[in-house]
mmCIF file of the C-alpha atoms, coordinates in Angstrom:
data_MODEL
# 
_entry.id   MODEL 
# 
loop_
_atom_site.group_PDB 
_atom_site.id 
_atom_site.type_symbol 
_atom_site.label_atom_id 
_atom_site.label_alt_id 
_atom_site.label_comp_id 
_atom_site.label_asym_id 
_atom_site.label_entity_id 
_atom_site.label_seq_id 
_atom_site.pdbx_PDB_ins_code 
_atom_site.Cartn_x 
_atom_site.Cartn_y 
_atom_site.Cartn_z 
_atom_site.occupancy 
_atom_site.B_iso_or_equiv 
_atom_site.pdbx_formal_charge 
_atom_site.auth_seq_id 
_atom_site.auth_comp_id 
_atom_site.auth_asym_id 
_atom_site.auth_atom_id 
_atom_site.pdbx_PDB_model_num 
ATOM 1  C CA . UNK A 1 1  ? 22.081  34.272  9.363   1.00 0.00 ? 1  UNK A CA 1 
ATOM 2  C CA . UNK A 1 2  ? 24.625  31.409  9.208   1.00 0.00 ? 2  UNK A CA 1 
ATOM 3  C CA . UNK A 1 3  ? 22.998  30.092  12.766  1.00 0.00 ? 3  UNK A CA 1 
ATOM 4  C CA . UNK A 1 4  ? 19.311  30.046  11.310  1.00 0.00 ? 4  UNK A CA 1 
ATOM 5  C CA . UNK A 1 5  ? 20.220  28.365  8.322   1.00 0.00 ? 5  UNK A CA 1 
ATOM 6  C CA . UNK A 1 6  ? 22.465  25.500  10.460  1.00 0.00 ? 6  UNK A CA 1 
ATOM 7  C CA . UNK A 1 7  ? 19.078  25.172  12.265  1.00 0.00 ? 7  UNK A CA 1 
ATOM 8  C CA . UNK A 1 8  ? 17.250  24.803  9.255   1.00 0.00 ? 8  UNK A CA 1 
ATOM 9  C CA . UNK A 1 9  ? 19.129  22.349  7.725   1.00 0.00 ? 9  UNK A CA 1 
ATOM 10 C CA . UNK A 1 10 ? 19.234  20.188  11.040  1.00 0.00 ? 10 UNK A CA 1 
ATOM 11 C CA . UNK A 1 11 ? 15.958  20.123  11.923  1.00 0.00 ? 11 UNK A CA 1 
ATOM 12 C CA . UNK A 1 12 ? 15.027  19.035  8.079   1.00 0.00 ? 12 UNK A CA 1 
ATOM 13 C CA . UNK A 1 13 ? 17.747  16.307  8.580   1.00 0.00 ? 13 UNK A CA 1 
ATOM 14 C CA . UNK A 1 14 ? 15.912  14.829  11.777  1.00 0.00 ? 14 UNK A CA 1 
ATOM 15 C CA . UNK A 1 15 ? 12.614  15.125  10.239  1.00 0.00 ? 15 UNK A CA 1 
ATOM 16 C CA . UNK A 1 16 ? 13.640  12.966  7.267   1.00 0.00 ? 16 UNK A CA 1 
ATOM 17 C CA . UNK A 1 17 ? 15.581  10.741  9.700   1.00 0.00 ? 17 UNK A CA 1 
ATOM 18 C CA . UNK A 1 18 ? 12.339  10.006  11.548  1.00 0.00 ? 18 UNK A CA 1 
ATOM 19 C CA . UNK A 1 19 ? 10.260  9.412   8.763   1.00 0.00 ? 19 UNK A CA 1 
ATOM 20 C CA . UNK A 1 20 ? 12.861  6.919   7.179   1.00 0.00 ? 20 UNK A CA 1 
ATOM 21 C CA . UNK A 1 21 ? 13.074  4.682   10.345  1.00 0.00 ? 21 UNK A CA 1 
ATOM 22 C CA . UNK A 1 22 ? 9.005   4.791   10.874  1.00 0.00 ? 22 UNK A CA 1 
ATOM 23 C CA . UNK A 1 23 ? 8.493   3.880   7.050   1.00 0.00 ? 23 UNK A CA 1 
ATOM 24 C CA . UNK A 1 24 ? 11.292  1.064   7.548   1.00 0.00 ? 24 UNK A CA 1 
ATOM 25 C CA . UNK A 1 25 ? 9.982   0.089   10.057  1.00 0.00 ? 25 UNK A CA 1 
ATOM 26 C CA . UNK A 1 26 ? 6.574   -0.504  9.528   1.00 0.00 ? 26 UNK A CA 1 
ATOM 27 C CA . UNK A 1 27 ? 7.239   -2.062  6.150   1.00 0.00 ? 27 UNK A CA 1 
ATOM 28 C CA . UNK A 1 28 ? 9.044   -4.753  7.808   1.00 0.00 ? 28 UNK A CA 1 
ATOM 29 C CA . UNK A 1 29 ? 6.021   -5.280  9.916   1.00 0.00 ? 29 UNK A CA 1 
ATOM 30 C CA . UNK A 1 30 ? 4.087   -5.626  6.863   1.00 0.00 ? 30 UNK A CA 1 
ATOM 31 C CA . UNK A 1 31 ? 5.984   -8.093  5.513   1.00 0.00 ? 31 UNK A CA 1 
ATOM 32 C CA . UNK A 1 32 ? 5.672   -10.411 8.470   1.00 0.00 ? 32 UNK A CA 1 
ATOM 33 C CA . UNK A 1 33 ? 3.428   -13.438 7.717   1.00 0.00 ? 33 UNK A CA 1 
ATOM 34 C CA . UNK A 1 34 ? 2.698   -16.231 9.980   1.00 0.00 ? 34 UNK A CA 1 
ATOM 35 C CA . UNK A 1 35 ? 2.303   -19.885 8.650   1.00 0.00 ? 35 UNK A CA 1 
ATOM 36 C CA . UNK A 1 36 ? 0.413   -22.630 9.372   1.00 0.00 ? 36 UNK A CA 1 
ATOM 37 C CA . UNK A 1 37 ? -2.165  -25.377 9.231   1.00 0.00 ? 37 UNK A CA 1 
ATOM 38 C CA . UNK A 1 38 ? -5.911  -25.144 10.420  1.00 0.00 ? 38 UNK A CA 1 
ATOM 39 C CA . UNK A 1 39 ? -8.116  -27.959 11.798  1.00 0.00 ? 39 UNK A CA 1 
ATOM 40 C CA . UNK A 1 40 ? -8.996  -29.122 8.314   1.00 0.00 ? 40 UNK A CA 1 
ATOM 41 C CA . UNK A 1 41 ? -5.158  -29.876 7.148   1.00 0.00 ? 41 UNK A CA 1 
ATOM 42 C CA . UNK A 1 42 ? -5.210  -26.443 4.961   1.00 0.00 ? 42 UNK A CA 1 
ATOM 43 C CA . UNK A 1 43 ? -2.306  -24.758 5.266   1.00 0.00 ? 43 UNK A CA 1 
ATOM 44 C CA . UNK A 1 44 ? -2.884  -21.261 6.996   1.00 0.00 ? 44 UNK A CA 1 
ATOM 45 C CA . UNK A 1 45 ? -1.302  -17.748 6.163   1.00 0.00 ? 45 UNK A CA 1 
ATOM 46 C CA . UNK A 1 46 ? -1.549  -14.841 8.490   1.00 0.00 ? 46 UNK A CA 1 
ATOM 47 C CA . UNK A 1 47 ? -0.396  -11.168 6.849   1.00 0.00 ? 47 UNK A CA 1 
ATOM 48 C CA . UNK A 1 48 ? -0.398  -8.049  8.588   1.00 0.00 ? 48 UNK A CA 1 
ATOM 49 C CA . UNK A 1 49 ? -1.999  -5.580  6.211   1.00 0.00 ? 49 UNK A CA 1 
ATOM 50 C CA . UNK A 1 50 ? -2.746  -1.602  6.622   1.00 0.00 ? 50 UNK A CA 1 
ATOM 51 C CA . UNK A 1 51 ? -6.063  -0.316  6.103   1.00 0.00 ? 51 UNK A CA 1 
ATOM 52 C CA . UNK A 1 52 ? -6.350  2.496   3.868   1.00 0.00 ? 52 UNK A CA 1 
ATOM 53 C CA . UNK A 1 53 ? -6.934  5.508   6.234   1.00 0.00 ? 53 UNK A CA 1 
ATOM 54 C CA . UNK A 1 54 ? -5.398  4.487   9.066   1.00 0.00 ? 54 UNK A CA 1 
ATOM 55 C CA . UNK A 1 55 ? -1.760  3.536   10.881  1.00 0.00 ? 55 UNK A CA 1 
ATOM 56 C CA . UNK A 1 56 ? -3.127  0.294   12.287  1.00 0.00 ? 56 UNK A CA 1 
ATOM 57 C CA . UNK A 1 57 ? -2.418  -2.931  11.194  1.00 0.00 ? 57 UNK A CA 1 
ATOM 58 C CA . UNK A 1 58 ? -5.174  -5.343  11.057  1.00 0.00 ? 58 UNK A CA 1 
ATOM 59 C CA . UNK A 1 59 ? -3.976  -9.543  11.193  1.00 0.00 ? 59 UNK A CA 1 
ATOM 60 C CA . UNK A 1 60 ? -5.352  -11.632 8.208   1.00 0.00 ? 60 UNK A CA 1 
ATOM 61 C CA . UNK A 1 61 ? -5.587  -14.945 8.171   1.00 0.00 ? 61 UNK A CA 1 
ATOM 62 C CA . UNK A 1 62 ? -6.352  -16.964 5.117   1.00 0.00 ? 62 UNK A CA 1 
ATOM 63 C CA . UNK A 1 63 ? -5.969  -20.188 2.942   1.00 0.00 ? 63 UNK A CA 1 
ATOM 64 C CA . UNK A 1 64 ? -3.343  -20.374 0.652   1.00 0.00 ? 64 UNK A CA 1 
ATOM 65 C CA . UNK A 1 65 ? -6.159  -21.116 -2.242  1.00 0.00 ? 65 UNK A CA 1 
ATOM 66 C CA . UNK A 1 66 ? -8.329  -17.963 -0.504  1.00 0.00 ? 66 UNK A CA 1 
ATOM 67 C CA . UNK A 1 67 ? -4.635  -15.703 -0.878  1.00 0.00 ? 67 UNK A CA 1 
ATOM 68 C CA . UNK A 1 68 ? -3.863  -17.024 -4.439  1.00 0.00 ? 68 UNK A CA 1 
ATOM 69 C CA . UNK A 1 69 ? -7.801  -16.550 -5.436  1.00 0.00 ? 69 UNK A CA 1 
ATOM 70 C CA . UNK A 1 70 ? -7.758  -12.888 -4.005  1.00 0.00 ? 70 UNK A CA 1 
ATOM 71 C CA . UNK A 1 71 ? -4.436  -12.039 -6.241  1.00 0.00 ? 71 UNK A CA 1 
ATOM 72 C CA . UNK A 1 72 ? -6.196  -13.518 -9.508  1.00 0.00 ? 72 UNK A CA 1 
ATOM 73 C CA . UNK A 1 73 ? -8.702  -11.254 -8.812  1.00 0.00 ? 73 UNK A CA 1 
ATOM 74 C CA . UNK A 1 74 ? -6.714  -8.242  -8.447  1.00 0.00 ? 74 UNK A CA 1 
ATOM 75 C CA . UNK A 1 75 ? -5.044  -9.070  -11.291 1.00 0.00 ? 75 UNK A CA 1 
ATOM 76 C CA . UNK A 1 76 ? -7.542  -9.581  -13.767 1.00 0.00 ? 76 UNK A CA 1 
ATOM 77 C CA . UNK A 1 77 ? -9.042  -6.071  -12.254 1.00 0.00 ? 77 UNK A CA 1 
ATOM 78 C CA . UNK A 1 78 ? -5.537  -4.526  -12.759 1.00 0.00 ? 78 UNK A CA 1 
ATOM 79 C CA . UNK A 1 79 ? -5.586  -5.933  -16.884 1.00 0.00 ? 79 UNK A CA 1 
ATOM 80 C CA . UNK A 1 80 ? -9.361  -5.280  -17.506 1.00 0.00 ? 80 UNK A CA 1 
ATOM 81 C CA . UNK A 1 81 ? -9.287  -1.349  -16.322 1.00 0.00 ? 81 UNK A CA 1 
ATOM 82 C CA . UNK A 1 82 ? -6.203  -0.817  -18.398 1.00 0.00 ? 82 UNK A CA 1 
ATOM 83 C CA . UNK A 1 83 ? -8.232  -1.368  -21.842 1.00 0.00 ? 83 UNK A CA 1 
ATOM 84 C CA . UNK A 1 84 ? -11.321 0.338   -20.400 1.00 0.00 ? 84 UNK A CA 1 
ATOM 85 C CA . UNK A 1 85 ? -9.930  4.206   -20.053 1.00 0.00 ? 85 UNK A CA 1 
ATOM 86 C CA . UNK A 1 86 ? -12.413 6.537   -21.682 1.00 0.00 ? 86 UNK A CA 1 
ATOM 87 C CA . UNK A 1 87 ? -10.351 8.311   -24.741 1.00 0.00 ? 87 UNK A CA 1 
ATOM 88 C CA . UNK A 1 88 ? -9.700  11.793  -24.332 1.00 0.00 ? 88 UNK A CA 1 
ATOM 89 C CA . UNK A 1 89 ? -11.463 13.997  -27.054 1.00 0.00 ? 89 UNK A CA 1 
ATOM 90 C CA . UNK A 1 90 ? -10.586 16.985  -26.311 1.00 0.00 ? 90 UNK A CA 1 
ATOM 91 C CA . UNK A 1 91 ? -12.689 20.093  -25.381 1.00 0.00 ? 91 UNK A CA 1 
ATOM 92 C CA . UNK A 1 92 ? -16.084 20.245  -26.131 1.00 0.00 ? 92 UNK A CA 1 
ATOM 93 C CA . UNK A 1 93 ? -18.331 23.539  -27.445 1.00 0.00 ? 93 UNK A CA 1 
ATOM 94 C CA . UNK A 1 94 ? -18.311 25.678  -24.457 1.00 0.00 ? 94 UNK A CA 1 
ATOM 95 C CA . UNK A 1 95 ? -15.369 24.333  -22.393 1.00 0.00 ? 95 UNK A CA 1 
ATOM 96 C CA . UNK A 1 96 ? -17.907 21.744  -20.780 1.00 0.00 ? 96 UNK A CA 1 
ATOM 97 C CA . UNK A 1 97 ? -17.451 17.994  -20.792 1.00 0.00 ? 97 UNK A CA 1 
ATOM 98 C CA . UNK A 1 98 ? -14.372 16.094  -23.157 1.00 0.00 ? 98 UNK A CA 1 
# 
């Protein structure tokens, strides 16, 4: 009994071990950006970002204008869906609907 629960405990340690490096590991990839300037005199940034659904990393490269006008966006997405959740009225005649 002591032996299978020695086992147990080990092979939960390695598991969460594993998982701890890959997650490090990839988050520092993520965080790797590349700088630059393009033809025009723009400055360049290239960011590594993760597609939802997959492991792969896909390399972006933008404008620092395009990057700041893609965060404005999310941002003002973020602050307009927080006022816009429907209330919650409870149940309805028949257990259907709210």
């Amino acid at each position: 009994m002591k032996y299978l629960l020695l086992v147990g405990v080990l092979a939960l340690g390695a598991c969460s071990t594993t998982s701890g490096d890959t997650v490090a590991r990839d988050r520092a990839a993520e965080q790797r950006t590349v700088s630059g300037v393009n033809e025009n005199g723009e400055r360049i940034r290239c960011e590594y970002i993760r597609q939802t659904g997959t492991r792969f990393r896909e390399r972006v490269c933008r404008t620092e204008e395009e990057w700041s006008r893609i965060e404005e966006n999310t941002d003002q997405i973020i602050n307009d869906g927080q006022g816009r959740m429907a209330p919650d009225n409870g149940p309805s005649v028949g257990g259907v609907g709210g």
